[in-house]
C-alpha positions as CSV (number, residue, x, y, z in Angstrom):
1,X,0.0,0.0,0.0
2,X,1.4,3.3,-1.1
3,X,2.4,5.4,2.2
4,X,0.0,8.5,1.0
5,X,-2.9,5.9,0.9
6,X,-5.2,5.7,4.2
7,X,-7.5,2.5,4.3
8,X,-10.6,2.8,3.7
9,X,-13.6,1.1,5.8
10,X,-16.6,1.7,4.4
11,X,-20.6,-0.1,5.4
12,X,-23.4,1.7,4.0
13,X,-26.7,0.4,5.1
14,X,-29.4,1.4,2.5
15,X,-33.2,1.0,1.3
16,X,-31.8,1.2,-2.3
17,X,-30.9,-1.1,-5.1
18,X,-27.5,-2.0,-4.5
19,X,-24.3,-1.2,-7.0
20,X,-21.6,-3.6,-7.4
21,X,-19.2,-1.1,-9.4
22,X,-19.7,1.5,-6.7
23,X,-18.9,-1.3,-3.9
24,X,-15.7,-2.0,-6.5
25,X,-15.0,1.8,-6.7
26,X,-15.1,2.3,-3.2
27,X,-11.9,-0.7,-2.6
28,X,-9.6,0.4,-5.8
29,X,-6.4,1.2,-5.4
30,X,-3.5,1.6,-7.7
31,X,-1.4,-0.4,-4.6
32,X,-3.9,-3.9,-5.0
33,X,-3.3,-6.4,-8.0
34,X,-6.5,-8.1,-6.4
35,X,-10.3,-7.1,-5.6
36,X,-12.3,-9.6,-4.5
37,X,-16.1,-9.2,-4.6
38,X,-19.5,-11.3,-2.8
39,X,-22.8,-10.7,-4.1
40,X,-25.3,-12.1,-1.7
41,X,-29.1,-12.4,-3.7
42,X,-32.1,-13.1,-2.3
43,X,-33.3,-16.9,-3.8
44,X,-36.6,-18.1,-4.5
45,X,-36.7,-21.0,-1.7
46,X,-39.8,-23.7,-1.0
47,X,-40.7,-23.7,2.5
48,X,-43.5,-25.7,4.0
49,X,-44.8,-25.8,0.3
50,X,-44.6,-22.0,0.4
51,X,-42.4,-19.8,-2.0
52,X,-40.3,-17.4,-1.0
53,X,-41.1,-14.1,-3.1
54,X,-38.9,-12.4,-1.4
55,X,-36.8,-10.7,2.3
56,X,-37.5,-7.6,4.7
57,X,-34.2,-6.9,5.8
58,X,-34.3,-4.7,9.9
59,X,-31.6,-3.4,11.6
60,X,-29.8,-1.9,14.7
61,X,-28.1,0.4,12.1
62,X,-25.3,2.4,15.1
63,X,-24.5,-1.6,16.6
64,X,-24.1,-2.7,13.1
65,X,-21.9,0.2,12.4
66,X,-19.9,-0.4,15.4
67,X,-19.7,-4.1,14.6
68,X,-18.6,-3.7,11.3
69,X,-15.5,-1.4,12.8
70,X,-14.9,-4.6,14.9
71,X,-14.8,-7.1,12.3
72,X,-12.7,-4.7,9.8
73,X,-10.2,-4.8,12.9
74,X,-10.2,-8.2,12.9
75,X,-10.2,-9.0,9.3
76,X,-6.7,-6.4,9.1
77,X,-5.2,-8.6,12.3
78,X,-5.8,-11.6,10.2
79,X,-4.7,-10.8,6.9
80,X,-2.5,-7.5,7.7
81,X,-2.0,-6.9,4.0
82,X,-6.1,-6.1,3.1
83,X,-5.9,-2.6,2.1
84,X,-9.9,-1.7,2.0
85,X,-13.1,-3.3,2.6
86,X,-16.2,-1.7,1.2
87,X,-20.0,-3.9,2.5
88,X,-23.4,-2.5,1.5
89,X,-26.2,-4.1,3.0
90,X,-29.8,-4.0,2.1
91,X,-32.6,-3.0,3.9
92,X,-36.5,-2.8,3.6
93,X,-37.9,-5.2,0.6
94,X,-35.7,-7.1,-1.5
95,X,-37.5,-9.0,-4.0
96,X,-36.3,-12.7,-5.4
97,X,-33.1,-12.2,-7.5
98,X,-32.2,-8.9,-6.0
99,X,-28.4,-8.3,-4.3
100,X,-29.2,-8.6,-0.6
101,X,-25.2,-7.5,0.5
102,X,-22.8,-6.5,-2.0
103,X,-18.5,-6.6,-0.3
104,X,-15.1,-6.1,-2.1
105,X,-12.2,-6.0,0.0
106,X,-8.7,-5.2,-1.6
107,X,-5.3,-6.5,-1.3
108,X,-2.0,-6.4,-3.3
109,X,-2.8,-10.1,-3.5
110,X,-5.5,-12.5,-4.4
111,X,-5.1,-14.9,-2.0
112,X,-5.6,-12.6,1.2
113,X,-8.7,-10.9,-0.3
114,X,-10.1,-14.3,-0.4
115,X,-10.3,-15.6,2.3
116,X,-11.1,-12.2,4.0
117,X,-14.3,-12.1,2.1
118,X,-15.4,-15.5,3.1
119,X,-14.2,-14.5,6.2
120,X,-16.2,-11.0,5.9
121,X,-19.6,-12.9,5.3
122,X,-19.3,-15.2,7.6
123,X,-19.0,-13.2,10.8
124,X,-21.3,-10.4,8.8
125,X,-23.7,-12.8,9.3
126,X,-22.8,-14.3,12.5
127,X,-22.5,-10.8,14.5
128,X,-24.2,-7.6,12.8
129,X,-27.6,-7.4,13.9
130,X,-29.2,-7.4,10.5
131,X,-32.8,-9.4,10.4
132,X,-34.4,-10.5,7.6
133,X,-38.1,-11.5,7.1
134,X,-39.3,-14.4,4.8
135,X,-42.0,-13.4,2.7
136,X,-44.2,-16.3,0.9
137,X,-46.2,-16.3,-2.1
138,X,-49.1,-17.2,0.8
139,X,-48.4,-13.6,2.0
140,X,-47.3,-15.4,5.1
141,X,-43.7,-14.0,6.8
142,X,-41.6,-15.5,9.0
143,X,-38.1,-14.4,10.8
144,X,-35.3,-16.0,9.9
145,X,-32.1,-16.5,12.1
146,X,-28.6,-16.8,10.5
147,X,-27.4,-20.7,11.3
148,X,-24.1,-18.4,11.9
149,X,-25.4,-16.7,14.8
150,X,-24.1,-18.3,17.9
151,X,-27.3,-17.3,19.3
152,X,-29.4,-19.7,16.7
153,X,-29.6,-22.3,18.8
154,X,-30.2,-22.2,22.6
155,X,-27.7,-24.9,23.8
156,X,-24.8,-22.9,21.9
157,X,-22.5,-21.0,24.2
158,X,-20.5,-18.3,22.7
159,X,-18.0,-18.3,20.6
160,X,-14.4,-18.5,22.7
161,X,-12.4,-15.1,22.6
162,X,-10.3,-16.0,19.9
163,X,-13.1,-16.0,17.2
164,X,-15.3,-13.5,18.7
165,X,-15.3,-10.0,17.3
């Protein structure tokens, strides 16, 4: 990373349709031979014979923010060479086929940004308090937890110290 260059941390939270180039934009850098991108979509699903038509995504939007400054901590002690990470998350209605999250981190490397993402989605998942609403072609709804939440199930304890955020 070039010594002028600050990192960038950016998780914008929004009711709008999400862009993947802006996500991109927002993570370039002349410093990075690598940007590595997840596109999470919301998925037509069959449950209990319904259909999923689509999410309501909620949130806790100043714990999420504070959160995501935890896991971009983390992600940077883990792979010290990630030079930005850029996650936009939807809220509100996202219809079937729709980008639910869009995340790019960058690195001078592939390899790093890699496995940061996965590692990014994972713990996104497992620790921002995002909630999302199933909505069936029944106009049913339902809440759905996360199987990454170590809250999910009630005999889980949580995770030790060393993967916590």
């Amino acid at each position: 990373m070039a010594e002028s260059e600050k990192r960038r941390d950016v998780f914008k939270l929004s009711r709008d349709w999400l862009s993947v180039q802006e996500v991109v934009d927002t993570v370039s850098s002349a410093s990075c031979g690598a940007i590595s991108v997840f596109i999470g979509t919301t998925r037509e699903d069959k449950v209990g014979g319904r259909k999923v038509i689509g999410l309501e995504y909620e949130a806790y939007e100043p714990m999420a923010q504070s959160e995501f400054r935890k896991l971009c901590d983390d992600i940077r002690e883990r792979w010290p060479t990630v030079t930005h990470v850029c996650v936009h998350h939807r809220l509100g209605w996202v219809k079937v086929g729709e980008a639910s999250v869009a995340m790019a981190i960058s690195s001078p490397h592939r390899q790093d940004g890699q496995q940061a993402i996965q590692h990014c989605i994972t713990q996104l998942k497992a620790h921002i308090p995002l909630w999302k609403k199933e909505v069936y072609d029944t106009q049913e709804t339902s809440w759905k937890e996360n199987a990454e939440c170590w809250w999910a199930a009630h005999n889980k304890s949580p995770p030790d110290t060393d993967t916590q955020l």
